[in-house]
C-alpha positions as CSV (number, residue, x, y, z in Angstrom):
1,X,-52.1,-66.3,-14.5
2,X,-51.8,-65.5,-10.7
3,X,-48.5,-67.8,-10.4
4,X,-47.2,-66.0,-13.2
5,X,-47.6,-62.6,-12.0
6,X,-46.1,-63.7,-8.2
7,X,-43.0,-65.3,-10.2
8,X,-42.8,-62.3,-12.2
9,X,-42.9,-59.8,-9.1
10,X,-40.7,-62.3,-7.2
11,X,-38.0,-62.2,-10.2
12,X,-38.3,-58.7,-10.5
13,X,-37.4,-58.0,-6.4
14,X,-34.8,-60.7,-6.2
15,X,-33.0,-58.8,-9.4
16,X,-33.5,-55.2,-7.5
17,X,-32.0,-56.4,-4.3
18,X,-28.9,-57.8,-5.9
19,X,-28.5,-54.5,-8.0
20,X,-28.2,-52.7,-4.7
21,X,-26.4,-55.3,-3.3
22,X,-23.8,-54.7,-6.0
23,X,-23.6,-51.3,-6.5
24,X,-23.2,-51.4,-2.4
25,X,-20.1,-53.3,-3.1
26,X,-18.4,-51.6,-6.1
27,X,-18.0,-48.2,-4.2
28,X,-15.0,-47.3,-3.3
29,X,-15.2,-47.3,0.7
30,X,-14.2,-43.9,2.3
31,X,-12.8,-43.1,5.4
32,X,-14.4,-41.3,7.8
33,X,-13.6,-37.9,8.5
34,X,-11.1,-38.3,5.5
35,X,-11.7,-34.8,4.0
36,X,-14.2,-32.5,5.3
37,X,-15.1,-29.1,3.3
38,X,-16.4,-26.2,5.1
39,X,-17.2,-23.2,3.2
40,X,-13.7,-21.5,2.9
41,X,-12.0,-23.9,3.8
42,X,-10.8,-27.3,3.3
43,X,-9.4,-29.7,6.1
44,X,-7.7,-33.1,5.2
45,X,-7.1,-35.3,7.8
46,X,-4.4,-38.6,6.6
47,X,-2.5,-40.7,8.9
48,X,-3.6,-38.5,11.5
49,X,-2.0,-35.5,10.2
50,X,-4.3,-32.4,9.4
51,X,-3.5,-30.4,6.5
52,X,-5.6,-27.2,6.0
53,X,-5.8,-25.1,2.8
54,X,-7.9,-21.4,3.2
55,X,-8.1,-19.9,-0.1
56,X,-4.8,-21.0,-1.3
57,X,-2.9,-21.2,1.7
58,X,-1.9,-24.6,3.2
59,X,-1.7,-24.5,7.1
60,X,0.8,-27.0,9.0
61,X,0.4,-27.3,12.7
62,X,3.6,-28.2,13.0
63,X,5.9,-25.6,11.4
64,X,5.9,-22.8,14.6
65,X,6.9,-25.7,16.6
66,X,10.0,-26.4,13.6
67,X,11.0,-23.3,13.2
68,X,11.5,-22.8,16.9
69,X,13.2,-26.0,17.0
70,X,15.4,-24.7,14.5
71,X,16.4,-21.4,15.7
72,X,17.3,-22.8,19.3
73,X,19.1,-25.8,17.4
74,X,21.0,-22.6,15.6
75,X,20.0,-18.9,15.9
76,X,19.1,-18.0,12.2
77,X,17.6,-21.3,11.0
78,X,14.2,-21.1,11.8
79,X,14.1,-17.1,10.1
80,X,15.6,-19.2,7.0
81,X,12.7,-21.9,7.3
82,X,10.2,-18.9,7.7
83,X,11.8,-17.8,4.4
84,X,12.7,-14.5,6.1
85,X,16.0,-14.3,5.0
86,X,16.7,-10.8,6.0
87,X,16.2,-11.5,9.1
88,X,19.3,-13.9,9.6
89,X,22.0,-10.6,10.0
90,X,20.0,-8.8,12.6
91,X,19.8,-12.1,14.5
92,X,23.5,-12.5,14.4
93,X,24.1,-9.1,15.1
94,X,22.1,-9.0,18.0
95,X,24.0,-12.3,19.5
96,X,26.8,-11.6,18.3
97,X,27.6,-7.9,19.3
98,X,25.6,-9.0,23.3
99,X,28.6,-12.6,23.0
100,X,31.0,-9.4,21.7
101,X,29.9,-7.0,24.7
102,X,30.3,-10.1,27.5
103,X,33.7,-11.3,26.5
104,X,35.3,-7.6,26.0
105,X,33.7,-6.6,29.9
106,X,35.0,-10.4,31.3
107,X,38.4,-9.5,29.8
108,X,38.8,-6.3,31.5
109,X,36.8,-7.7,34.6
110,X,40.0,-10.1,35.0
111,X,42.8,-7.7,34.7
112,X,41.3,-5.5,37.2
113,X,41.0,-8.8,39.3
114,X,44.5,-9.9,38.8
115,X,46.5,-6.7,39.6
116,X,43.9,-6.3,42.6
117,X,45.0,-9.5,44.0
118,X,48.6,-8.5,43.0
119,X,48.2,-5.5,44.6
120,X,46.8,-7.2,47.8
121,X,50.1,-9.3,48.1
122,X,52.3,-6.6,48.2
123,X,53.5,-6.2,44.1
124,X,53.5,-3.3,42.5
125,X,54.4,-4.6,38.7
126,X,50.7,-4.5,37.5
127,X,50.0,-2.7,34.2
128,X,48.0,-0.4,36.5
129,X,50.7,0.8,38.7
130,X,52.2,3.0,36.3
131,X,50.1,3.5,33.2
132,X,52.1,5.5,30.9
133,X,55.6,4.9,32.5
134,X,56.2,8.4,33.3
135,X,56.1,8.0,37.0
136,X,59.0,9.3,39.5
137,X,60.5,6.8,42.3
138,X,58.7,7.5,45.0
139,X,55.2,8.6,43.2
140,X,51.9,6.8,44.2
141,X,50.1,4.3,41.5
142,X,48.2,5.7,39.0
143,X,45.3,3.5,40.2
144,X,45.4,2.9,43.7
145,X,43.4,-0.6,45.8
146,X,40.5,1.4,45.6
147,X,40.4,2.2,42.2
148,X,41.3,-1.7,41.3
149,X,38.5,-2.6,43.4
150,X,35.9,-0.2,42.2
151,X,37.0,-1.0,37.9
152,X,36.6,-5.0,39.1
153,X,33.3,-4.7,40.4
154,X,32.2,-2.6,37.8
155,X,33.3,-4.3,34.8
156,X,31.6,-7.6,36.8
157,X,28.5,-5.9,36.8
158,X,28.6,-4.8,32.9
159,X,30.0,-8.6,32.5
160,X,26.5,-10.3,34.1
161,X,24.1,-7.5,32.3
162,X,25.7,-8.3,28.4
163,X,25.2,-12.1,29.3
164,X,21.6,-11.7,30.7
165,X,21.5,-9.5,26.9
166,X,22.8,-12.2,25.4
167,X,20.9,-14.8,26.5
168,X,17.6,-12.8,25.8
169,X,18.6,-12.1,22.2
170,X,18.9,-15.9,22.1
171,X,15.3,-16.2,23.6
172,X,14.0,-13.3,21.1
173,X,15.1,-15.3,17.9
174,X,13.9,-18.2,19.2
175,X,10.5,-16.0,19.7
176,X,10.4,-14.5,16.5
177,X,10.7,-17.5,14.6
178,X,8.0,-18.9,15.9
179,X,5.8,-15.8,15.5
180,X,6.8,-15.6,12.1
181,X,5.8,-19.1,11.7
182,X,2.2,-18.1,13.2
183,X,1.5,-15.2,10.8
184,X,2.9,-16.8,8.1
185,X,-0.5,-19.0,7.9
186,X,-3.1,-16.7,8.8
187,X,-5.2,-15.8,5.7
188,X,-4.6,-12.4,3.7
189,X,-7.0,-12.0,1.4
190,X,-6.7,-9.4,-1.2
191,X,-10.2,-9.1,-1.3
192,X,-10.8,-7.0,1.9
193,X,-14.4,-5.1,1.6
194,X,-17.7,-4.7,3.1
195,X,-20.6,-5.0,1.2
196,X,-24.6,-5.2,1.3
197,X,-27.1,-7.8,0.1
198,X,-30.5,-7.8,-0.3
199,X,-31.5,-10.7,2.4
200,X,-35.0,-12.6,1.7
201,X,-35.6,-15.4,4.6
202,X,-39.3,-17.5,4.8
203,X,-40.5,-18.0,8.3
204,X,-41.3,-21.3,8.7
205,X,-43.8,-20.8,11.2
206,X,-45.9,-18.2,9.7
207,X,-44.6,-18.6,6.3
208,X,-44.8,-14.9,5.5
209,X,-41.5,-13.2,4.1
210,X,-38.7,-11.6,5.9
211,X,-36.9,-8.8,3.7
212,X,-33.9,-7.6,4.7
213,X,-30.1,-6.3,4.1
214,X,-27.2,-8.3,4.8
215,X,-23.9,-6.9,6.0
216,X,-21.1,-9.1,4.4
217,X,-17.7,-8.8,5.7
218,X,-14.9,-10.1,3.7
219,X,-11.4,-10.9,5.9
């Protein structure tokens, strides 16, 4: 009877163990780290690529970085990626009216240059000699060396500013794409309050009660 009840507690062990051994085996094996909740939000992590969703949202690490790439790749682009379509005409504006501003000052900046040098070499046929073709034999220029000089430096000067504007405006959309990019993924929640609850904790030391109010902020 003693053998029996061994054999039957050996059966009844060797059947449990290969149970567990099986049921080890059938599970589908997950990777670690493969999607980890925390409260509010939830991060996946496939392929080493993280993909986070708060309430809704989906965040991509990667899209300030694109939409940058895409402005400075063409100014516009990246407001179009950020969905900010109304966005695109100020952008061109801005460059446009700075590349605008440049070219119009460089322009003038070499005609003053040319009839100065012209001037220096002893001609007098320069468009600045005689402005509105009312002047008498013998009359000085309407715009003398001096004034050639001073309209050359100046329109230089206006020249460098508008591309230093230019450039920046570049820069700025560049900029704002990114930003845009940033807030686009923070998390605006409708649901913006303060509230109390009645809070209720048991030391675990003591094991007496703590009661309580609990200030809940919702972002």
């Amino acid at each position: 009877m003693r053998n029996k009840l061994s054999y039957l507690s050996f059966l009844l062990l060797f059947s449990a163990l290969c149970y567990a051994q099986e049921e080890q085996q059938t599970k589908t094996p997950v990777e670690k780290d493969s999607v980890i909740t925390v409260q509010e939000d939830e991060m996946v992590v496939i392929n080493d690529s993280v993909s986070v969703k708060k309430i809704g949202r989906e965040f991509k690490p990667l899209a300030p970085s694109k939409a940058a790439f895409y402005s400075a790749l063409l100014p516009g682009l990246g407001q179009v990626y950020n969905k900010k379509y109304w966005k695109v005409p100020l952008v061109y504006g801005a460059i446009g009216g700075s590349i605008y501003a440049y070219t119009w000052n460089n322009d003038n900046y070499q005609s003053f240059r040319t009839a100065f040098k012209r001037r220096l070499a002893g001609f007098t046929d320069d468009e600045y000699y005689d402005i509105n073709n009312d002047n008498l034999p013998g009359d000085p220029p309407d715009l003398d060396q001096d004034d050639l000089e001073y309209q050359q430096e100046r329109f230089q000067s206006d020249r460098d500013l508008w591309l230093v504007v230019a450039i920046g405006m570049y820069a700025l959309n560049i900029v704002d794409a990114n930003v845009d990019a940033h807030l686009k993924q923070f998390n605006i929640d409708d649901d913006l309050s303060i509230d109390f609850e009645p809070y209720f904790d048991l030391n675990q030391v003591t094991n007496s009660p703590n009661y309580g109010m609990a200030l809940i902020i919702k972002f």
